[in-house]
Backbone bond lengths (Angstrom), bond angles and torsions (degrees), N, CA, C in turn:
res aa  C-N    CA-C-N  psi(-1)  N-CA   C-N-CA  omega(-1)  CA-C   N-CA-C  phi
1 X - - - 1.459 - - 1.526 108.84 -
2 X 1.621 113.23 177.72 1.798 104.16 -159.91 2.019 74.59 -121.99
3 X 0.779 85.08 164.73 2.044 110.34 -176.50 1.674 88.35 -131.40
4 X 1.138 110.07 131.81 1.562 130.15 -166.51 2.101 100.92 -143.80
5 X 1.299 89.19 114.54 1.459 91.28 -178.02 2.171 95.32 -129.19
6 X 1.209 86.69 100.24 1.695 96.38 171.77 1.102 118.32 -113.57
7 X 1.436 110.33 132.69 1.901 127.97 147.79 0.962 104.87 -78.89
8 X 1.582 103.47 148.47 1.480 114.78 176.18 1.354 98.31 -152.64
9 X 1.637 125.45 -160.71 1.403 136.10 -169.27 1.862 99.92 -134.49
10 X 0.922 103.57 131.88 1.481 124.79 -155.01 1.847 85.47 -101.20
11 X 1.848 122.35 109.67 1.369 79.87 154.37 1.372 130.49 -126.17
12 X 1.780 106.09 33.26 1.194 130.54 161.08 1.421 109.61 -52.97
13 X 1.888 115.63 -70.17 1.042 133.77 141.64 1.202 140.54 -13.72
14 X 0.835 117.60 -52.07 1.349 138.76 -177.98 1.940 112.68 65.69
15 X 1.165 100.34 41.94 1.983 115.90 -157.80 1.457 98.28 -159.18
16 X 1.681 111.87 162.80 1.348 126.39 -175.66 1.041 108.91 -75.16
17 X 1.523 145.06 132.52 1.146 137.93 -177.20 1.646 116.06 -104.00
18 X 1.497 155.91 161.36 1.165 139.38 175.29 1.990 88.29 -131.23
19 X 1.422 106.82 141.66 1.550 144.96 172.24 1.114 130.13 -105.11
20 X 1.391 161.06 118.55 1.343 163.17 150.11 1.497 81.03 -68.99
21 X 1.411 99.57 150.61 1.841 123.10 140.37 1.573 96.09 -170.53
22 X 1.953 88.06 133.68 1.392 119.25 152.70 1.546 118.06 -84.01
23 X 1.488 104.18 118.07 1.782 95.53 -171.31 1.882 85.28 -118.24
24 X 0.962 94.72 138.11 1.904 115.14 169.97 1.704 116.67 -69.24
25 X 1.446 95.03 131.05 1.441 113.22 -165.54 1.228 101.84 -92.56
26 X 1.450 128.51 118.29 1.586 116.07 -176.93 1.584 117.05 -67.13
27 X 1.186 97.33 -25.75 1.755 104.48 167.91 1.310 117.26 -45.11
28 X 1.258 125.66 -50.54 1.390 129.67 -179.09 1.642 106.31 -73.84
29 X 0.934 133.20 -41.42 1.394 145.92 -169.27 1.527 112.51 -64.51
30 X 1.268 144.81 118.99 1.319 155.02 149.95 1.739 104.69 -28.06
31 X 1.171 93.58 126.64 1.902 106.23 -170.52 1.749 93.58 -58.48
32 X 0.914 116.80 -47.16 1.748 107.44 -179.92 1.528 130.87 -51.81
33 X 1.570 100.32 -12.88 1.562 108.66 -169.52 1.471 89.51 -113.94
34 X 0.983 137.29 -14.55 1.907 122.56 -174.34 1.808 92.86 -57.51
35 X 1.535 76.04 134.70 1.700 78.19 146.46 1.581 106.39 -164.79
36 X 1.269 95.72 99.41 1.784 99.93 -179.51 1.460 136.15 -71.64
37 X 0.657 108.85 22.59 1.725 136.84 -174.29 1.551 115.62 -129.51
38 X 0.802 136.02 -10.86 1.455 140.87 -169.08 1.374 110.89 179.78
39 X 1.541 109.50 86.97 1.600 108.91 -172.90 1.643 105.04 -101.25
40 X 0.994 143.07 151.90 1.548 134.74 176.60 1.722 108.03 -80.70
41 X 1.214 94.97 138.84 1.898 89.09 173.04 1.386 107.47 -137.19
42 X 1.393 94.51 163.99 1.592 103.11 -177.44 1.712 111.73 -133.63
43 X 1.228 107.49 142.37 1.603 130.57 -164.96 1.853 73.24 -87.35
44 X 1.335 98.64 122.95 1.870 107.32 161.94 1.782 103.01 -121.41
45 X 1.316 105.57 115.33 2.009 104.75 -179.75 1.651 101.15 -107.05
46 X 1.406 106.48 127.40 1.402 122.55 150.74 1.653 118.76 -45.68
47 X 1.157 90.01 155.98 2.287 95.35 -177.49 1.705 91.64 -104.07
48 X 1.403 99.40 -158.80 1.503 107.93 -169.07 1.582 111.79 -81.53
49 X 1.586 106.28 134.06 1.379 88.47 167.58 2.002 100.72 112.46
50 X 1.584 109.53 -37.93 1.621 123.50 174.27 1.151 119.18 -96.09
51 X 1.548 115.06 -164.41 1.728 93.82 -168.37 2.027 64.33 -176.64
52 X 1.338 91.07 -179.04 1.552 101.11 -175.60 1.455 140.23 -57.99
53 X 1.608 96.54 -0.57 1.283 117.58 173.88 1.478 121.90 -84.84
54 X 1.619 107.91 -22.45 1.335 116.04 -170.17 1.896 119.75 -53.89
55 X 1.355 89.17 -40.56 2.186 76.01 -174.38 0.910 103.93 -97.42
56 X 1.459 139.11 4.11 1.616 127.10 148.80 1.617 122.10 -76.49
57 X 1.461 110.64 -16.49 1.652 115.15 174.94 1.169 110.83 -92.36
58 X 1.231 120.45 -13.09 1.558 128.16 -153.61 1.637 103.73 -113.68
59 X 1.166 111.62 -47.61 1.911 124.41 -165.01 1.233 104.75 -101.28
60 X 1.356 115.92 167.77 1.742 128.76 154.97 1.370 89.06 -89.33
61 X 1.387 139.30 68.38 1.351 126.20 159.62 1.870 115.87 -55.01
62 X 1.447 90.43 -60.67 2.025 101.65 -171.64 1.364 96.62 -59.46
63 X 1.299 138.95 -10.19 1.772 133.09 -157.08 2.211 71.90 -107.16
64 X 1.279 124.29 -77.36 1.298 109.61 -177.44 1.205 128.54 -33.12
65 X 1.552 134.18 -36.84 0.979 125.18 158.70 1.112 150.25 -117.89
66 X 1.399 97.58 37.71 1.806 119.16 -169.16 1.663 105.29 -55.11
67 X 1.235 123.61 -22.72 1.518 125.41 -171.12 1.308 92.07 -121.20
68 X 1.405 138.60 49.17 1.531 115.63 176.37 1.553 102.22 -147.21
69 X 1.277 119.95 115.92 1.978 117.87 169.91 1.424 112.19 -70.42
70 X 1.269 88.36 82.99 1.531 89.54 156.03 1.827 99.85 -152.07
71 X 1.079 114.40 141.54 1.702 125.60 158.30 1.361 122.45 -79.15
72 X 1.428 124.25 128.81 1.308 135.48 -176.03 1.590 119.66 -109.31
73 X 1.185 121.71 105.73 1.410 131.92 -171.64 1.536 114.32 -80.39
74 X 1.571 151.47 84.13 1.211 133.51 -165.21 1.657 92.69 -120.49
75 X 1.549 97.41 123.23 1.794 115.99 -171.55 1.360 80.86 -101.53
76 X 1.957 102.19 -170.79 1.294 113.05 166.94 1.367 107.92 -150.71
77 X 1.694 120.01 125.97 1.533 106.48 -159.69 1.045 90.04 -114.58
78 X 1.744 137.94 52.99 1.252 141.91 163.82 1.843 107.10 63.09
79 X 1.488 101.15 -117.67 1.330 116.16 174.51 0.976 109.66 -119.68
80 X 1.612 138.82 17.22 1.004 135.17 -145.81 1.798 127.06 -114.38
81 X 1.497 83.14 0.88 1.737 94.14 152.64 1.661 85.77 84.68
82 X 1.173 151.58 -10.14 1.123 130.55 171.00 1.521 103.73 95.97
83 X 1.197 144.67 22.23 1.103 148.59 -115.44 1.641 110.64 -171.65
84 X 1.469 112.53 132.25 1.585 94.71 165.12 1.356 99.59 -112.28
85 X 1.367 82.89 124.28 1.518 129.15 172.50 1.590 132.14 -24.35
86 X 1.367 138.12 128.20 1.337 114.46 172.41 1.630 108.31 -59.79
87 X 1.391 117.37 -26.77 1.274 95.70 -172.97 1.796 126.46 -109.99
88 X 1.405 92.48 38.04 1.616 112.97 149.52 1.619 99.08 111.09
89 X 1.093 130.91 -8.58 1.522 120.55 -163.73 1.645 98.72 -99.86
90 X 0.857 110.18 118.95 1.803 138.70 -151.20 1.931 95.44 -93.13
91 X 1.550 123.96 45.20 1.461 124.55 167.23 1.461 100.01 -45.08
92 X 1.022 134.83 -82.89 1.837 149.81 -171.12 1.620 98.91 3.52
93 X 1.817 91.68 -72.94 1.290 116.57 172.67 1.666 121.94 -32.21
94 X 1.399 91.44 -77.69 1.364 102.84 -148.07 1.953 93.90 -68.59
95 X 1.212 123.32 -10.08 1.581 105.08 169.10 1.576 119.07 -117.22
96 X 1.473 117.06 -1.85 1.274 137.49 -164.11 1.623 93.69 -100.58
97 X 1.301 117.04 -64.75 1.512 126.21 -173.31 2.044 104.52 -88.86
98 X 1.124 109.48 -73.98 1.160 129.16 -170.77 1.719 124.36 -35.76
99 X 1.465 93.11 -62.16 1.707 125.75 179.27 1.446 105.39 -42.46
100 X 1.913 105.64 -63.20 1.599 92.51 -170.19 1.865 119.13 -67.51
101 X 1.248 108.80 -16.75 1.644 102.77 -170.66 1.465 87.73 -65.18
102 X 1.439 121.07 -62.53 1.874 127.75 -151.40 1.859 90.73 -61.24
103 X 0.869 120.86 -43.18 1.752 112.60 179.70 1.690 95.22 -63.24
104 X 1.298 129.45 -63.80 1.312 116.45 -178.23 1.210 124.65 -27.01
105 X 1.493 118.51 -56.52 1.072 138.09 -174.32 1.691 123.02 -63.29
106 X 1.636 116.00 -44.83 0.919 139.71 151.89 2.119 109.73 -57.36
107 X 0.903 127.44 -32.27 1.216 137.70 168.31 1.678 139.76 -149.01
108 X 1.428 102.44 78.63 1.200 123.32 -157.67 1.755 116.59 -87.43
109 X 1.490 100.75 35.70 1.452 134.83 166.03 1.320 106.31 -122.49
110 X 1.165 139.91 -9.74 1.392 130.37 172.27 1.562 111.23 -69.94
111 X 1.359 122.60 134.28 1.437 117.50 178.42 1.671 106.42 -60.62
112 X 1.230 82.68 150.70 1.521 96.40 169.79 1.575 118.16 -115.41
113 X 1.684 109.71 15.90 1.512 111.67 168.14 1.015 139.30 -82.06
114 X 1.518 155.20 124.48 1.613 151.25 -155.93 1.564 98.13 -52.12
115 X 1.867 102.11 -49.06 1.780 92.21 -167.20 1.674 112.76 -78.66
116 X 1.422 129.74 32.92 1.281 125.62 173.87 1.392 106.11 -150.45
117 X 1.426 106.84 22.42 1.584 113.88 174.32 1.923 102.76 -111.43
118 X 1.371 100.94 138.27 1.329 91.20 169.65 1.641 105.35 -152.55
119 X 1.439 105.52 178.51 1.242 114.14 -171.70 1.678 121.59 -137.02
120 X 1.447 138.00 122.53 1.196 124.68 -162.93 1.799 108.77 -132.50
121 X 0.740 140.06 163.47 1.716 149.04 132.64 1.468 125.08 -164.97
122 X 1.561 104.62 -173.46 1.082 123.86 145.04 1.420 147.68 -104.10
123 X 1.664 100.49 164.40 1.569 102.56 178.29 1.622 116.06 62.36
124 X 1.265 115.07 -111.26 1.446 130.68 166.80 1.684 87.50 -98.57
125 X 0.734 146.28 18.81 1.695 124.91 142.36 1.681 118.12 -92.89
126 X 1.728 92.39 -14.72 1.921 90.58 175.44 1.125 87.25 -74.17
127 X 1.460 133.06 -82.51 1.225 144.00 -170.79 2.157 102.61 -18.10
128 X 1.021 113.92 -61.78 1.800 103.49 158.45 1.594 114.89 -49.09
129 X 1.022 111.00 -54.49 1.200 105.10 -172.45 1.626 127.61 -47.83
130 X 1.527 97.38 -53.93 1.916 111.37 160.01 1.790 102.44 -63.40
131 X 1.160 140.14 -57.73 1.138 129.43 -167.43 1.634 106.55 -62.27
132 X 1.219 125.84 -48.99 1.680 101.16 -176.74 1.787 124.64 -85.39
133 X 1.716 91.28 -6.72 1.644 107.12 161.91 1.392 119.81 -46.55
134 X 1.744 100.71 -64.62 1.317 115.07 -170.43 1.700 122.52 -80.57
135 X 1.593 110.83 -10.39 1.431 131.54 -165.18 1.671 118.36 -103.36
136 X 1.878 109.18 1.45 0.996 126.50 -140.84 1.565 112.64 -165.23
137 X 1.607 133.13 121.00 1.684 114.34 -178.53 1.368 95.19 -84.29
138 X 0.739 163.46 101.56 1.057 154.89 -169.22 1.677 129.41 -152.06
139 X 1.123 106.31 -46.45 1.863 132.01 164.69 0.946 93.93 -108.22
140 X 1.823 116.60 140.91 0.974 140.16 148.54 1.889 126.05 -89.69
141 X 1.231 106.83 -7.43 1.250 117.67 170.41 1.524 113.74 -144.31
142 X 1.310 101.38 138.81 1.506 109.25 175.81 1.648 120.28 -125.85
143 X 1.404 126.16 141.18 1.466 110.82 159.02 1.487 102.56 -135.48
144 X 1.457 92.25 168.95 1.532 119.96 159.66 1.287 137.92 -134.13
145 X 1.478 131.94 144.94 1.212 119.06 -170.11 1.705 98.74 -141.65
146 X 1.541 83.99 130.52 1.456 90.77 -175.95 1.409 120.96 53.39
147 X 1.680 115.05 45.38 1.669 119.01 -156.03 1.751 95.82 -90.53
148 X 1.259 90.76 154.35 1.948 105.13 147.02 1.213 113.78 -67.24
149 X 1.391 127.90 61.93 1.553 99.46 -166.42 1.799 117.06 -97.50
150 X 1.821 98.71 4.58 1.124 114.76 -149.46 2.066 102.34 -102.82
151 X 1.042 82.84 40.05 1.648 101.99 168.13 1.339 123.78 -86.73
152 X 1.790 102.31 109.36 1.488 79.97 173.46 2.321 77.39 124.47
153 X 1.389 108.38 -45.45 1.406 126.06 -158.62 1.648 102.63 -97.15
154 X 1.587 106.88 -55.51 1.025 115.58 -157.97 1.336 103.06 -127.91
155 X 1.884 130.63 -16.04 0.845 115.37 -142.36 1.480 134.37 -79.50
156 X 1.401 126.02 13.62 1.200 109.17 161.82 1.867 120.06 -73.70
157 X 1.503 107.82 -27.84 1.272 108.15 169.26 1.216 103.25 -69.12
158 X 0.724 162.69 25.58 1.981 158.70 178.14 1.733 90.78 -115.35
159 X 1.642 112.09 -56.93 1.646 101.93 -179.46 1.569 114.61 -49.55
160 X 1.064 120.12 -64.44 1.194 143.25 -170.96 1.645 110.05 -42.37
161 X 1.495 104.09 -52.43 1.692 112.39 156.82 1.287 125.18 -62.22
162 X 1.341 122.91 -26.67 1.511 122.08 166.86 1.406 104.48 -86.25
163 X 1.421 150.79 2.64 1.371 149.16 165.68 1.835 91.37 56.96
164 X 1.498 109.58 68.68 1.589 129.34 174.68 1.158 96.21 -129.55
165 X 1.411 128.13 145.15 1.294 139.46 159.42 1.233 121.91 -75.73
166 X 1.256 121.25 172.35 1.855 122.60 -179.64 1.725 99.92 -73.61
167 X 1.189 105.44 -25.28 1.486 101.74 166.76 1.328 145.50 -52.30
168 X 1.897 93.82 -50.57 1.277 102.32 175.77 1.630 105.38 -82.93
169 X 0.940 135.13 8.55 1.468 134.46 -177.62 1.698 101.73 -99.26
170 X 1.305 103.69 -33.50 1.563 105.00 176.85 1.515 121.03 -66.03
171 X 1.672 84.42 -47.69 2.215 89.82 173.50 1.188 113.77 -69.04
172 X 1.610 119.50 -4.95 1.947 108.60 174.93 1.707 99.13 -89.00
173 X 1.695 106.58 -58.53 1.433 116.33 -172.95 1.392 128.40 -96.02
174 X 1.595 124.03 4.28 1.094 101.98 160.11 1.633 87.82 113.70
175 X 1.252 115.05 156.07 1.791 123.31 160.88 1.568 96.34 -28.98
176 X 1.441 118.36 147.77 1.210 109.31 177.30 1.625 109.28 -101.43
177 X 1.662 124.45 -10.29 1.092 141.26 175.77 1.291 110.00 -87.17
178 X 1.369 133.15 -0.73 1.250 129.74 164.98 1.819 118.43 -89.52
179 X 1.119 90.71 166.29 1.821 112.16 -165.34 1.653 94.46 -60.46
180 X 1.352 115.02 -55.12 1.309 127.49 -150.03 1.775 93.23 -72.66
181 X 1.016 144.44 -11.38 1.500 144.31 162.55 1.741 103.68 -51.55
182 X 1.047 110.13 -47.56 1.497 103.19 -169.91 1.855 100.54 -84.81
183 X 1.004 129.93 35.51 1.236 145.93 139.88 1.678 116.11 -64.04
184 X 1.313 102.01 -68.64 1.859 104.29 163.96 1.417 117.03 -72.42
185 X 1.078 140.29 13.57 1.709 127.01 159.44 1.240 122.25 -64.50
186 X 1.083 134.01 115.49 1.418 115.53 172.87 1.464 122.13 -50.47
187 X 1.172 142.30 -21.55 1.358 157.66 171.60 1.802 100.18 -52.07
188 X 1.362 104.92 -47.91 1.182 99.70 -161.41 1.752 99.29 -86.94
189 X 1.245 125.93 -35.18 1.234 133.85 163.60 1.583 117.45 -35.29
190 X 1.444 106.14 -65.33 1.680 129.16 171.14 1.690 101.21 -39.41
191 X 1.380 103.36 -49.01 1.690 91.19 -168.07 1.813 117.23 -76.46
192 X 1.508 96.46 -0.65 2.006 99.11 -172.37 1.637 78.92 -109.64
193 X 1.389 149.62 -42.51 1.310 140.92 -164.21 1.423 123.26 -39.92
194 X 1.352 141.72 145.65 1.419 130.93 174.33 1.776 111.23 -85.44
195 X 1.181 102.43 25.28 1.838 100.68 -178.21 1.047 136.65 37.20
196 X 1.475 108.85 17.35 1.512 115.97 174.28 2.008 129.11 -95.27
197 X 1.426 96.37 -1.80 1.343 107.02 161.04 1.709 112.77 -80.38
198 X 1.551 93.07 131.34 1.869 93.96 165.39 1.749 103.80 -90.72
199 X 1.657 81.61 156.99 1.217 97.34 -179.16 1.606 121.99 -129.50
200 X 1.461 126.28 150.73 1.660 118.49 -166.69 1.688 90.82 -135.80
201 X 1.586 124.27 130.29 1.113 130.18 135.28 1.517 151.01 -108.29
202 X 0.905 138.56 152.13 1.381 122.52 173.56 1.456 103.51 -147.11
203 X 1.415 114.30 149.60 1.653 132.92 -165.83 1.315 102.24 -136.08
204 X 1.373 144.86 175.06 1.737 157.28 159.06 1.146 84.80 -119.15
205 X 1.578 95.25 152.50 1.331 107.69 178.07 1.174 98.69 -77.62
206 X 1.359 129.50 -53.97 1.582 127.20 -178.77 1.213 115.15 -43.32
207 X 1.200 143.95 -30.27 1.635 160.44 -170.84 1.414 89.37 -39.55
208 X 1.535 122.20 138.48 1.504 116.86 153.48 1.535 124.92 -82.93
209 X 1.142 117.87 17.31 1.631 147.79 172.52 1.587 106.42 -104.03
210 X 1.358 136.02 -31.08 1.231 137.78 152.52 1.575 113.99 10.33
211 X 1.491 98.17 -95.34 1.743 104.90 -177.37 1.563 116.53 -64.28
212 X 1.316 107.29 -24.58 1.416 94.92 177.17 1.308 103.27 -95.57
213 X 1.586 149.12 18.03 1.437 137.91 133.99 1.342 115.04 -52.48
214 X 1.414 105.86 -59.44 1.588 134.93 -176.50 1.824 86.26 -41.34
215 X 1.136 114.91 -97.35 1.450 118.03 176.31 1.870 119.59 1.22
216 X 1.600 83.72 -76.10 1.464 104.06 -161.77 1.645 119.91 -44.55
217 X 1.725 89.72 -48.15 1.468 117.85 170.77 1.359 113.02 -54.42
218 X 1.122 122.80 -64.36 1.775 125.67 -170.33 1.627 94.81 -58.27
219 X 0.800 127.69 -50.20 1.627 122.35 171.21 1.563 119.48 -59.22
220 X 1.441 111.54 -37.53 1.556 83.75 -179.25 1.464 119.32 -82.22
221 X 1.493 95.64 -22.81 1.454 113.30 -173.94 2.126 101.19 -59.46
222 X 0.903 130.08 -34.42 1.438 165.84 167.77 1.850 91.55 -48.92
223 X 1.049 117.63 -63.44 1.083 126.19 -161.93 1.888 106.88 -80.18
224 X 1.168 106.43 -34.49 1.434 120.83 159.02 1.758 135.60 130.44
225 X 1.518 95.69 18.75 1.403 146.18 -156.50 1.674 81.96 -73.58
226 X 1.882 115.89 140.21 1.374 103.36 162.92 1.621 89.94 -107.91
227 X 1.156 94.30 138.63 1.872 124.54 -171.59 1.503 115.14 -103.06
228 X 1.122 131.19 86.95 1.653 122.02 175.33 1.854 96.26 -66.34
229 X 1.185 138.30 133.28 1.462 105.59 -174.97 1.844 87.30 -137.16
230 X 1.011 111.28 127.93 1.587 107.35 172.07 1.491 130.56 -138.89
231 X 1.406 113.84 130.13 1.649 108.40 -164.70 1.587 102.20 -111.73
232 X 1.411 93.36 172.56 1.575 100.52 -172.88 1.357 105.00 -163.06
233 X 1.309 137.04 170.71 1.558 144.87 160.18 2.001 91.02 -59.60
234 X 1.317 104.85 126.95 1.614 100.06 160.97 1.528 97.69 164.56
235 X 1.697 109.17 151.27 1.494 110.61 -162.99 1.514 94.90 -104.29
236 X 1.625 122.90 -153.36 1.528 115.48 172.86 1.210 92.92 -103.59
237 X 1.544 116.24 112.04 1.241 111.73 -167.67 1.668 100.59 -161.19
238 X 1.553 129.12 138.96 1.305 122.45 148.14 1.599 130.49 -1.96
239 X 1.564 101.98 -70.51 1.239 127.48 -165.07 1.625 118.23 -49.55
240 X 1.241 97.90 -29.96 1.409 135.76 179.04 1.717 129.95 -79.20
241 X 1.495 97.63 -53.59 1.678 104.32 160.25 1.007 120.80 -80.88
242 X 1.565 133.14 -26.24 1.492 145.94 171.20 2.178 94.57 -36.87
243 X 1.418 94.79 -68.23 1.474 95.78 -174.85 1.434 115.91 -56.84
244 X 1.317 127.12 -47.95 1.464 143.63 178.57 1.884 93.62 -55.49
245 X 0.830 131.34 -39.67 1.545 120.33 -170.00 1.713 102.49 -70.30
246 X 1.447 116.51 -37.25 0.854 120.30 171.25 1.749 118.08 -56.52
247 X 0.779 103.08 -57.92 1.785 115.75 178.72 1.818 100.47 -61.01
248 X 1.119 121.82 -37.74 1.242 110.90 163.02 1.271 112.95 -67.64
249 X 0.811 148.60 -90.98 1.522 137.31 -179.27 1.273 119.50 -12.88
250 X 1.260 118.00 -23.94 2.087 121.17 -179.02 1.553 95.02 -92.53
251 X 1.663 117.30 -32.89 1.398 128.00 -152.56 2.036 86.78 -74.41
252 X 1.011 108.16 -31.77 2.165 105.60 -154.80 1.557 85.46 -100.56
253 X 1.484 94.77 145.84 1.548 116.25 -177.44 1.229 123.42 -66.45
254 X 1.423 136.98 27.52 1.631 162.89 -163.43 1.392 101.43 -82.99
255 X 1.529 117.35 135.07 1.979 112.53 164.53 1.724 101.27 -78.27
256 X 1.809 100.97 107.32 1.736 113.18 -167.79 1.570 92.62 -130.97
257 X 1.347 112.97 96.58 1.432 103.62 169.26 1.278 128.11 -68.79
258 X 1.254 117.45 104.27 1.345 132.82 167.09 1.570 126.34 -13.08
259 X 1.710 104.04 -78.51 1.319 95.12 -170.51 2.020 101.07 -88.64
260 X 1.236 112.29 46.27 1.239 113.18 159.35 1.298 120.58 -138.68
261 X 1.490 100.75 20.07 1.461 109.20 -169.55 1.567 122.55 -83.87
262 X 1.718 106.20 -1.50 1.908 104.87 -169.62 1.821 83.21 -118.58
263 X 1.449 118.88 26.61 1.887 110.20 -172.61 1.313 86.59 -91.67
């Protein structure tokens, strides 16, 4: 497979932006699964603290999918929650709207169909992941692992666990006592969405995100969301999504051969 590390010009942003993409080597790939014209890709988001480097430093991602067509897009929306910002820097945009044309363009074999587009992360990258799912037709599948998703539910305990101030929560979302905050909840998203994206989670029980998965989930699922939702012993930790990336990859509708999937 090719490892693709691009700068580009942001003009959501209005700043240079940097990209990972894993693009699939037909060499490695079984002649039955090429398909060069319409490859499936997936939106991969960093959590707090990473940036686009994270699941290539962190995972056997390229070893997971050395035999699999699909392209992997990993942006980096700083700290910025995926979100445009109260204080003007337009993230939402520039990877929600923006991202897929400049990858098109840059790779004009990537499908451009809802049912072979998907979207995944962690932490505050699940929390992206459900927010531009549900905010957007665009992906037909979404996951999260170990997400924030419980914004909106829980979220001052979510600040308080990220050791963020009411401040820095204000410069992503806005006054936090204003109406227009419940704009970014996923709850409130879920209820304008057409429910036709699937969805996959997984939490550790140890996770300090735990109860507010538990939470988040019974509500969206409530709301009418289809939820793959799965728990396990596991903290917020590497060690933990490393395996879950794997299970995503069996979880999304991709030709992923199974029993060749740990070669």
């Amino acid at each position: 497979m090719a490892f693709f590390q691009i700068e580009y010009h942001s003009k959501s942003l209005g700043m240079e932006r940097h990209v990972n993409v894993i693009y699939p080597d037909a060499s490695e790939i079984k002649e039955q699964y090429i398909d060069d014209k319409d490859i499936p890709v997936l939106y991969l988001l960093h959590g707090m603290g990473g940036n686009e480097n994270s699941w290539s430093k962190r995972t056997a991602i390229e070893r997971l999918l050395r035999k699999t067509n699909l392209i992997v897009i990993m942006p980096s929306t700083d700290l910025a929650w995926y979100t445009n910002t109260a204080y003007g820097l337009n993230y939402y945009d520039m990877i929600a709207e923006e991202l897929p044309q400049i990858m098109q363009r840059f790779f004009p074999n990537m499908t451009k169909k809802r049912e072979k587009t998907f979207i995944a992360g962690l932490s505050m990258g699940g929390y992206g992941a459900y927010k531009i799912a549900l905010s957007t037709d665009r992906f037909s599948y979404a996951a999260s692992f170990s997400g924030a998703l419980g914004i909106g539910i829980d979220g001052q305990d979510l600040g308080d666990a990220a050791g963020e101030t009411p401040h820095y929560w204000e410069g992503i979302f806005g006054q936090l006592q204003d109406k227009k905050v419940e704009g970014h909840f996923l709850t409130a998203l879920a209820e304008k969405s057409d429910k036709k994206t699937k969805f996959y989670a997984w939490c550790g029980y140890e996770d300090f995100l735990y109860q507010s998965n538990e939470a988040a989930i019974a509500k969206l699922r409530q709301l009418g969301l289809d939820i793959d939702y799965h728990n396990d012993h596991g903290k917020h930790e590497w060690y933990y999504w490393e395996k879950q990336l794997e299970q995503l990859f069996l979880w999304l509708p991709i030709d992923y051969v199974k029993e060749e999937r740990l070669s």
